[in-house]
N, C-alpha and C positions, 0 to 999 in steps of 0.2 A: 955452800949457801950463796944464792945469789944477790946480790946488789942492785938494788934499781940505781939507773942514772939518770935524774932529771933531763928532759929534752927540753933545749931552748930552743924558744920559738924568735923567728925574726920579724918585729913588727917591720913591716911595709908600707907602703903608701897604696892605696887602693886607687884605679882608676873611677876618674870623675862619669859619672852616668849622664850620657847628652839630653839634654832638656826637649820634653816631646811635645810638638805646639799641639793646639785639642781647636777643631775647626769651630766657627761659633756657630751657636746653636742656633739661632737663625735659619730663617728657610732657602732654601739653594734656588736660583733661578727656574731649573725645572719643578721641582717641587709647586713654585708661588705660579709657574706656569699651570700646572696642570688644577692647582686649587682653585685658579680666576677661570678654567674651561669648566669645571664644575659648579662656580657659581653659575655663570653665562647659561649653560643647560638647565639648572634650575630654574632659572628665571624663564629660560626660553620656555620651559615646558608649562612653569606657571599659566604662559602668559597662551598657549596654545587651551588647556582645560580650562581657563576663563574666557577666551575668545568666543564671542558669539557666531563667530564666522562658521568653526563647525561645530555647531546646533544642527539636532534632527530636525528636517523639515518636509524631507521627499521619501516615498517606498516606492523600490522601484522591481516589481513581481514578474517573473518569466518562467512561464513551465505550466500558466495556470486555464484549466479548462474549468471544472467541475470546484473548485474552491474559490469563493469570494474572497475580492479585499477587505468586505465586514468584518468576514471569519478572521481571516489575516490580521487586521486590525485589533480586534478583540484579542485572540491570542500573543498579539507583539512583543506583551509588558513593556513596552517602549516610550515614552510619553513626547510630546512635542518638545524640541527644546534640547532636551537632554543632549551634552556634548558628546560627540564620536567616540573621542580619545579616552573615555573611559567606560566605554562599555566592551562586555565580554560578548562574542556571540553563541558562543558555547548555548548556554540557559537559554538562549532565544528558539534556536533548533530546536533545543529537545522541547519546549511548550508548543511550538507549531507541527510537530510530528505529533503531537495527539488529535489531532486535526482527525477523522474519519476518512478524508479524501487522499490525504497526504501517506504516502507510502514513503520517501525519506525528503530531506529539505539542505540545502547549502545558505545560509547566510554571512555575507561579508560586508564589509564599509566600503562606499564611495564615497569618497570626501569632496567637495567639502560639507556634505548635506544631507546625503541620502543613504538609507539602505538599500542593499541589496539581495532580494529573495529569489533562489532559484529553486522550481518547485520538482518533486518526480510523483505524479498523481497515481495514484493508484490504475490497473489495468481492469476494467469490467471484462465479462466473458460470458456472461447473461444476464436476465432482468428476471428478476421474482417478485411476483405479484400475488398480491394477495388481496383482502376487503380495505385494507387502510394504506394500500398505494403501492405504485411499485417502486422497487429497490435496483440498481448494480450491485452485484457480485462478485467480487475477485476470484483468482484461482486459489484460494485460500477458507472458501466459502462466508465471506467477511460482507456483509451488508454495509455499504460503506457512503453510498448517495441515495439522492430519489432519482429516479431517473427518467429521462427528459424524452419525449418523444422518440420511439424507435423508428423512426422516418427520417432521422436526422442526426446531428451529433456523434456523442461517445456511444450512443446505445442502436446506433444503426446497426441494421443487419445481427443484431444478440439474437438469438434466441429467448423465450418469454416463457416461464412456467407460470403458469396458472394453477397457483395451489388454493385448493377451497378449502382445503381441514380447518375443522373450527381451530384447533389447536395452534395455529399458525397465523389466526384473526392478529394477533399484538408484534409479529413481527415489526421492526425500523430501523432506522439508521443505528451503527454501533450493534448488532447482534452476528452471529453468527449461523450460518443452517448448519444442524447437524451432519457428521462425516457423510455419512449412508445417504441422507438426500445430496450433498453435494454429487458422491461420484454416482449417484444412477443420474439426477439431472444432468451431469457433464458429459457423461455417456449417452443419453438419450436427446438431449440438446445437440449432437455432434449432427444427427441422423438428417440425409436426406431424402427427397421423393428419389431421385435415380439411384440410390443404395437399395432400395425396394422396388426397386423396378415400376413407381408409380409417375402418373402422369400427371401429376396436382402440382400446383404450383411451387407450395411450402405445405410446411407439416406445423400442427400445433399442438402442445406439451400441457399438459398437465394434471394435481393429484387431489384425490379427494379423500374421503372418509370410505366410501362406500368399494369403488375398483382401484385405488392406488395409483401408480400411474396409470398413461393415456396417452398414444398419441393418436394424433385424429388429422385431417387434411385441410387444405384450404385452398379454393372453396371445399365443402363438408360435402365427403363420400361417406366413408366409411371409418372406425375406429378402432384403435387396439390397444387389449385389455394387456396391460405386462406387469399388472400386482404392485404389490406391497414387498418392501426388502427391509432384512436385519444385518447387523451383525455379523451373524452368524448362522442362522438356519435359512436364510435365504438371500442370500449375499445378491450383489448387482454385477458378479460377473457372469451372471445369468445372461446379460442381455444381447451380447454380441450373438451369442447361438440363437434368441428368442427374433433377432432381427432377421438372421438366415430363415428360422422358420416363417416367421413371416411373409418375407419375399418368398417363399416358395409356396406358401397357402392362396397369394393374391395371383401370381402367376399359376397356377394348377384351377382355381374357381377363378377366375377375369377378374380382375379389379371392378369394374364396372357391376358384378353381381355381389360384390360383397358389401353388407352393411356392417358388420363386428364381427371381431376377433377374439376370442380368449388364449391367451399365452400362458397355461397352467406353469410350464416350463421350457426349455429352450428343446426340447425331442417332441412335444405334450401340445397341442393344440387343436383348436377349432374355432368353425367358422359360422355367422348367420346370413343366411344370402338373402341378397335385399329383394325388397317385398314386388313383385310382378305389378304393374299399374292395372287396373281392370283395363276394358276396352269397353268404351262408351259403347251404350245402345245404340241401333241403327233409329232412327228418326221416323217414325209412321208416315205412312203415306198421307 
């Protein structure tokens, strides 16, 4: 049987723990440094969005043919006044890209005063005409302007359809032509007098109710009938072949003796030969 034997223990003297300083809570040099650089910036920046210095007061537009400073204006959301330093220009683009004319737009700030609008206008590539005015056309078939005299400007040298379908009376600015007239008109627009081997100066375009399209010469010889196109049952890649026929119908009867053409289809054709002038009477003795 065993025996416990008490263990004594030796009290000791415990070493002293050194006293730990604790830095004062107070703010550190750097710290009050950089607290007084962010007062200073506050104030600096207060004092730049109250400054009247930069207030809008100038727009300053480049890029711009076919769009007004009115339009510009109107669409700005931008008021007189209004300081630089807190405006976004994000929101400004996108309301001036709804513009009809505007195909995309850059705005940034010039300080101390002024915006700055750079434009990229839409590209015309014909003019559509109709009873209530003519139009530009992008390659998109987007009616997009009225358009200004084709003797001058964006719309020199376009080509001009003349479309008379009542249906087509309410055409304006902001619509669109449908797919099928866009690509027969951009096909048929492309064409000249020396692809058909004609001797007329320029050719003139356009569709009605009755023969569809038309092209015709100028000055006025003779005219050709190239239909109506869908879809689908009579698509417009008819025309490339209906142009060869052509040039082969004008060259084989003279130009000079034809007065109209019918283009049933691009193999399919005939012609009306224009009308002989009589030959005045000889004068009595």
């Amino acid at each position: 049987m065993r025996t416990s034997v008490p263990v004594r223990r030796t009290v000791g003297y415990s070493r002293g723990r050194r006293a730990i300083r604790r830095r004062s809570a107070g703010l550190s040099q750097t710290r009050a440094g950089a607290a007084l650089a962010a007062v200073v910036s506050a104030i600096a920046l207060y004092g730049l969005v109250a400054s009247p210095v930069f207030a809008f007061r100038h727009l300053a537009i480049e890029g711009a043919s076919l769009t007004t400073e009115a339009d510009l204006a109107a669409q700005l959301g931008v008021e007189q006044g209004a300081n630089l330093f807190q405006l976004t220009t994000r929101p400004i683009s996108d309301r001036l890209a709804t513009l009809p004319t505007v195909a995309s737009v850059d705005v940034s700030v010039r300080l101390p005063d002024s915006l700055a609008i750079q434009l990229h206008e839409r590209e015309p590539i014909m003019v559509w005409q109709v009873a209530g005015g003519r139009f530009l056309v992008d390659a998109q078939g987007f009616l997009f302007a009225v358009a200004p005299d084709t003797s001058s400007g964006s719309a020199r040298g376009l080509p001009v359809i003349d479309d008379q379908r009542a249906a087509s009376a309410g055409l304006a600015v902001g619509q669109s032509l449908s797919p099928i007239d866009l690509d027969a008109a951009t096909r048929l627009g492309a064409l000249k007098p020396s692809q058909l081997g004609s001797i007329a100066s320029s050719l003139a375009f356009s569709v009605d109710d009755t023969d569809g399209y038309v092209v015709g010469t100028q000055p006025a010889s003779w005219t050709a009938v190239f239909g109506f196109y869908t879809p689908t049952m009579r698509k417009a890649d008819l025309i490339p072949g209906q142009v060869r026929l052509l040039g082969s119908l004008l060259a084989k009867a003279g130009e000079s003796k034809v007065a109209r053409v019918i283009l049933a289809t691009d193999r399919d054709g005939t012609y009306e030969p224009r009308a002989t002038p009589r030959s005045s009477a000889s004068p009595k003795p």
